[in-house]
C-alpha positions as CSV (number, residue, x, y, z in Angstrom):
1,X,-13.1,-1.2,1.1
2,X,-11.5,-4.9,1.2
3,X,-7.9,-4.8,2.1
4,X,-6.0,-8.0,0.5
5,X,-2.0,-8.4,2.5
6,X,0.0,-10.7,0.7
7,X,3.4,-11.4,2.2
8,X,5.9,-13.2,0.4
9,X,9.6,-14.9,1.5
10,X,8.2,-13.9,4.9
11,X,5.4,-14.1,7.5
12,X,3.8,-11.4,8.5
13,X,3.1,-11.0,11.7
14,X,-0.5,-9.6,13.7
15,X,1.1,-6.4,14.3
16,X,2.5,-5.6,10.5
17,X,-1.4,-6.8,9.3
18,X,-2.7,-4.4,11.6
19,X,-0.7,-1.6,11.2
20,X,-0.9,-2.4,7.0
21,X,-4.8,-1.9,7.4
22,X,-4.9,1.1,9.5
23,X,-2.8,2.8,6.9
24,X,-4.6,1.5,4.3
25,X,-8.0,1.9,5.2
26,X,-7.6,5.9,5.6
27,X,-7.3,5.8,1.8
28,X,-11.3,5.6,1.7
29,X,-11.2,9.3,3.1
30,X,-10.0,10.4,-0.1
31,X,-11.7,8.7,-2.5
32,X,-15.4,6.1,-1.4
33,X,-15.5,4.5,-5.3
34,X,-12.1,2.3,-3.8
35,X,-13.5,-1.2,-4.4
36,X,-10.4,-3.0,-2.7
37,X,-6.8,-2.9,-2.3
38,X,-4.2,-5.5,-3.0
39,X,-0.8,-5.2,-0.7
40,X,2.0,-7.2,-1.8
41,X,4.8,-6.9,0.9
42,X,7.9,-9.0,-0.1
43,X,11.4,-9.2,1.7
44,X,14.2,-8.9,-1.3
45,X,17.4,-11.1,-0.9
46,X,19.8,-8.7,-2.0
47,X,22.2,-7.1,0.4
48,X,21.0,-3.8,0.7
49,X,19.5,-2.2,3.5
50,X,16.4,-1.0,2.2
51,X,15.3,-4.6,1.3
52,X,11.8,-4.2,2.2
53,X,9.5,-3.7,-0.7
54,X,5.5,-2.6,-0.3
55,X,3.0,-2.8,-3.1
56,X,-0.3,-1.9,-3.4
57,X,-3.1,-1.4,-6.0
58,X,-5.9,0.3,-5.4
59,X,-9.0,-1.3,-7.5
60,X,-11.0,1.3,-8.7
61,X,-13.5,1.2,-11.6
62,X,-11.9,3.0,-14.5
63,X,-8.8,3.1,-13.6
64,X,-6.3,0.7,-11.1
65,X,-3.8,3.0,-9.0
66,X,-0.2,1.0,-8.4
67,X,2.5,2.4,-6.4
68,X,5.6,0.5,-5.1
69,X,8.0,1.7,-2.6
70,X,11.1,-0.3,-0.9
71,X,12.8,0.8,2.7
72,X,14.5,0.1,5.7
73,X,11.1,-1.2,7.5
74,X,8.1,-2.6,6.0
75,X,6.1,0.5,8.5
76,X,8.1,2.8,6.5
77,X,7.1,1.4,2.8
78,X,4.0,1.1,3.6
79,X,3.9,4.4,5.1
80,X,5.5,5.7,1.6
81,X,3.0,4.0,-0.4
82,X,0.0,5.6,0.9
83,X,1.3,8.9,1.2
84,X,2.1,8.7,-3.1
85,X,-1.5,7.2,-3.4
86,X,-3.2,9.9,-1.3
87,X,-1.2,12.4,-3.3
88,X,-2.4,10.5,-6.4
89,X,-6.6,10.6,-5.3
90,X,-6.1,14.0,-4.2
91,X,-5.3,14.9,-8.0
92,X,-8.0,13.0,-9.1
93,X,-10.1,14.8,-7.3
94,X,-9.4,17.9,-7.7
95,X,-9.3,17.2,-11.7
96,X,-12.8,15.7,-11.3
């Protein structure tokens, strides 16, 4: 599976890529037709604390999974996001 970060308003650093693709990559466990995933991590201007906003699609023939989740820390929306999208294979699987 090819892992795609995007950061916007920001720069990423080495550690946020690398902890984005461990997470990431563990999505393959649940399902090995994931072509790619596309994570969009954006910083949001508003004043709110959970300002931190994590998207990812999961490119997968048929169907595209999305899920978007905003936090405190980016670790903790991208944390988020792949929890929903293991819950989200997990179904698919079973229904399968």
């Amino acid at each position: 599976m090819k892992i795609n970060i995007k950061s916007l308003k920001f720069r990423a650093k080495k550690e946020l890529k690398d902890f984005v693709n461990e997470k990431v990559s563990k999505l393959s466990r649940f399902d090995d037709k994931i072509i790619s995933a596309d994570v969009t991590l954006t910083l949001e201007t508003a004043n709110i604390p959970e300002n931190k906003i994590c998207e990812i699609r999961l490119v997968v023939p048929g169907n595209d999974d999305f899920v978007r989740k905003s936090a405190v820390t980016f670790e903790e929306a991208v944390a988020n996001s792949v929890d929903v999208l293991q819950k989200v294979l997990h179904r698919k699987k079973a229904k399968a």
